[in-house]
NULOSE-134953 format. One line per 3 residues: their letters; for each residue y, z, x negated of C-alpha. Coordinates in Angstrom, 3 decimals, always signed. Layout:
<pts>
a) Y:Z:X; ...
</pts>
This chain:
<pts>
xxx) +37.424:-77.196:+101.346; +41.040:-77.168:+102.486; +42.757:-80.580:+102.573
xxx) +46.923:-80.647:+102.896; +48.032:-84.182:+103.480; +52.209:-84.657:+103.544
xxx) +53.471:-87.751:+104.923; +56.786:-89.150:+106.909; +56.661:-91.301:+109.667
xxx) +58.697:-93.931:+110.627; +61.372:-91.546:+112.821; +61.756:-89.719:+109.156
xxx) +59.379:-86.779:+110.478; +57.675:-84.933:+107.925; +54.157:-84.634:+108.918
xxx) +51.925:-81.840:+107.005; +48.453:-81.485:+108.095; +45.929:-79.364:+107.060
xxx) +41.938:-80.070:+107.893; +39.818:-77.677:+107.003; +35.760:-77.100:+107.687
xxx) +36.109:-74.928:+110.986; +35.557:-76.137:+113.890; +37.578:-73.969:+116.395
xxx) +41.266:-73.179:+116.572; +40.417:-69.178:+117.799; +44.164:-67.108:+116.752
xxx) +45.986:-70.143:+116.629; +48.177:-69.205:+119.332; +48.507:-65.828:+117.670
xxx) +49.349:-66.916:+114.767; +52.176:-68.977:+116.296; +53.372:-65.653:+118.020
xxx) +53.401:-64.361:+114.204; +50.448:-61.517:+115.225; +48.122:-63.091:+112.148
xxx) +50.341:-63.817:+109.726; +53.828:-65.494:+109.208; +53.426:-68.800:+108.122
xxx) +53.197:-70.721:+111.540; +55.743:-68.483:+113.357; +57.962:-69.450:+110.515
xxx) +57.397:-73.319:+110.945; +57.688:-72.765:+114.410; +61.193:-70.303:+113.811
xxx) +62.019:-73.527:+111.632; +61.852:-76.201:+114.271; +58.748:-76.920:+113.659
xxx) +56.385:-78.595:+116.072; +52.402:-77.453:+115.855; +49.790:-79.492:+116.785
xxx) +45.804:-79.488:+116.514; +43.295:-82.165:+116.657; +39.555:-82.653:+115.607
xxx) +39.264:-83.616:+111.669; +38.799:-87.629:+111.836; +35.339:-86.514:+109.676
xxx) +34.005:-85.058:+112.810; +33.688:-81.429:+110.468; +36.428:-79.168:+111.463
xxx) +39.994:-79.480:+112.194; +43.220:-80.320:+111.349; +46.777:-78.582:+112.210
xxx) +49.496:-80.641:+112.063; +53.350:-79.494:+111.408; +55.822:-82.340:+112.643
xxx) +59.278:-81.495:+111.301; +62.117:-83.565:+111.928; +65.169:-83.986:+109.904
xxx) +67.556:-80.458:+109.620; +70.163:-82.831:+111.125; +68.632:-83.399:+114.626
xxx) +67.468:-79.890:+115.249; +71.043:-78.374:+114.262; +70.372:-77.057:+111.235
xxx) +72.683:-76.671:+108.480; +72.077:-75.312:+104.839; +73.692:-73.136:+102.750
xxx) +74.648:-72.907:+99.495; +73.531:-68.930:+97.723; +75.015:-67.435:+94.658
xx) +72.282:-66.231:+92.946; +74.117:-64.537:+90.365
</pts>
């Protein structure tokens, strides 16, 4: 079982972690190089700041995404025209 947990500290970071059951992080640093994948190259690309950590359960893991407000990185956001 997958758990996603979305919080925001008191610094307004948004913190998303996900535990899951395995115990090793083996390809996490290729996934961050987007070899397996996009997803954590693109939090990364984002501003994103990736963490691990043993689950607090003792079983598994968890990967934590610390992303702080658009404002402080430099990031601005556009309106699109869909039409």
């Amino acid at each position: 079982m997958v758990e996603l947990t979305l919080s925001v500290d008191e610094e307004d970071v948004l913190l998303i972690d996900v535990t899951d059951p395995y115990p090793g992080h083996e390809g996490l640093d290729e996934a961050l190089a987007g070899g397996d994948g996009t997803g954590l190259w693109l939090v990364r690309h984002l501003g994103g700041e990736v963490s691990w950590f043993p689950a607090a359960s003792g079983h598994g893991k968890t990967i934590r995404v610390r992303m702080r407000p658009s404002s402080e990185i430099g990031c601005t956001t556009t309106a699109v025209d869909a039409s």
